[in-house]
C-alpha positions, 0 to 999 in steps of 0.5 A: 309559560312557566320556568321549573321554579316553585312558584307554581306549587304555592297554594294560592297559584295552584288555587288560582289556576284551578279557578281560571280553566282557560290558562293553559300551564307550560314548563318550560325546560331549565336554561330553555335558550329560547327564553334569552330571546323574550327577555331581550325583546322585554329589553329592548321595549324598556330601553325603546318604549318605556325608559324616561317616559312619563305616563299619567296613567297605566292606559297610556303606559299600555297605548305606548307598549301596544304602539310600539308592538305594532311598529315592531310587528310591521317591520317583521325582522326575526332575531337572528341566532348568533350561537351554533347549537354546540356552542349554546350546549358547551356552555350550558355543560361548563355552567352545570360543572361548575355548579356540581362542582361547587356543590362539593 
């Protein structure tokens, strides 16, 4: 998965992408709501998991992340939206004004 920034044009990505058929590229659309939600689960691994923690090794920094995966996949509670879709595109058309307008 890829936002829509540039990255992806640089000459070694594109030169590595086209070495690893199997990755599948996915623009993903600017200011894409969803994305919030994989970035609070990435928080909520760092604030639970990994914060403080003392790993000697990647490998035992990787059984932490796994072990905590596990844990959250057995529990199976879904994030609940709290923003009504009008309200998430209110938002989004006040953050796109004010970025024109400053552009001015």
């Amino acid at each position: 998965m890829m936002d829509n920034y540039a990255t992806h044009k640089h000459p070694k990505v594109k030169s590595w992408l086209a070495a690893n058929p199997r990755i599948i590229v996915h623009f993903t659309p600017t200011s894409g709501s969803w994305l919030n939600l994989v970035e609070v689960w990435f928080g909520i691994i760092e604030r639970q998991a990994i914060r403080r923690g003392v790993f000697p090794s990647v490998r035992d920094l990787m059984i932490k992340i796994r072990a905590f995966i596990d844990g959250w996949n057995r529990r199976k509670h879904p994030f609940i939206w709290t923003k009504t879709p009008d309200e998430i595109l209110t938002k989004i058309s006040r953050k796109r004004n004010r970025t024109s307008s400053a552009n001015h």
